[in-house]
C-alpha distance (Angstrom), angle and dihedral (degrees) to the residues before:
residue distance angle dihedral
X1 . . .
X2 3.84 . .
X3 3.87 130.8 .
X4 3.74 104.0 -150.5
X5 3.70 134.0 175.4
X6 3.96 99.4 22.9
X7 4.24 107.9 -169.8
X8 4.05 112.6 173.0
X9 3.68 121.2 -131.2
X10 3.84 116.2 175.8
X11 3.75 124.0 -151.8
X12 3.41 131.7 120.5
X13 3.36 112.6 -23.9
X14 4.12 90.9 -30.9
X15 3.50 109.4 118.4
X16 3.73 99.6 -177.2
X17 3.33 152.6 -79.1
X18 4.21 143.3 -69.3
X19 3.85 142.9 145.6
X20 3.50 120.3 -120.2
X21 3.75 127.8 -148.2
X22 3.88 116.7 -144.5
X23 3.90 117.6 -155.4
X24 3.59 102.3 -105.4
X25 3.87 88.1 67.3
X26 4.10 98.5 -98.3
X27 3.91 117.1 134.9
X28 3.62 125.8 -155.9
X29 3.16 120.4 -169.4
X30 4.26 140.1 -166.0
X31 3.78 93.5 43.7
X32 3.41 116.5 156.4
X33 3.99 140.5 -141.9
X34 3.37 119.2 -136.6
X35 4.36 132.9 -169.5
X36 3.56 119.1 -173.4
X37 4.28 107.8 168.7
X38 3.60 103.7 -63.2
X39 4.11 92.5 -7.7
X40 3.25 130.7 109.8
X41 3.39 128.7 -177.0
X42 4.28 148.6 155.3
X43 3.81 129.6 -142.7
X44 3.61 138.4 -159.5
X45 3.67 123.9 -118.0
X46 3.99 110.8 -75.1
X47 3.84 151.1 -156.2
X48 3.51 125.8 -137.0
X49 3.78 115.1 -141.8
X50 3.72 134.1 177.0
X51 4.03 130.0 -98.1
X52 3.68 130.8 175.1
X53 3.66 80.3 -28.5
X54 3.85 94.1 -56.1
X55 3.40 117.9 112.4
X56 3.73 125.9 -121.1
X57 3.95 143.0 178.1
X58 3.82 141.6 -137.0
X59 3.15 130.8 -161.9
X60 4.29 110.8 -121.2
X61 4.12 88.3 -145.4
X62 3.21 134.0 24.9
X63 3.97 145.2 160.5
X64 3.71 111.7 -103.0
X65 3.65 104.5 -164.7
X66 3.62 106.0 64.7
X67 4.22 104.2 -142.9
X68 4.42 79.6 54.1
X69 4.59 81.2 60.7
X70 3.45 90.0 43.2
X71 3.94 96.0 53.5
X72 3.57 95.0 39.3
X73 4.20 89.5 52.9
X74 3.88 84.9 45.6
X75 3.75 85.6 54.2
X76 4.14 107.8 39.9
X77 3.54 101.2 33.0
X78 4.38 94.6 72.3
X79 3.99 85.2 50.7
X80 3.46 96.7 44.1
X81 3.52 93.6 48.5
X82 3.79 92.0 47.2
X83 4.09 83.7 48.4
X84 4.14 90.5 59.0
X85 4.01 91.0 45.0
X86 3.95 94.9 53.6
């Protein structure tokens, strides 16, 4: 796995953005990195949507089984903070 194409964005606890590159060749791209106190964490792309006049987002792809998003954070979020740094 890769994290390609970092660009930082600030706001809120959004700490920017990057594409990563898994190692059977697919690229997603618009993920985001995310800092809340001591928490880290990464998102998949997303779609806002409308509620009670609020707007929300979703994420397009996701990880169902929660210990497969835990690993996958564990993984991404050492190269995507060595990504930002460079």
């Amino acid at each position: 796995m890769e994290v390609m194409y970092w660009r930082e964005y600030k706001k809120n606890t959004l700490q920017g953005f990057f594409s990563t590159k898994f190692d059977n060749g697919l690229i997603v791209k618009d993920m985001t990195f995310h800092i809340k106190g001591d928490n880290k964490w990464v998102g998949f792309p997303s779609k806002s949507y409308e509620q009670a006049n609020e707007t929300k987002w979703t994420n397009i792809c996701y990880f169902p089984e929660k210990d497969r998003g835990t690993k996958f954070q564990d993984a991404i979020i050492p190269l995507v903070e060595a990504a930002s740094n460079a």
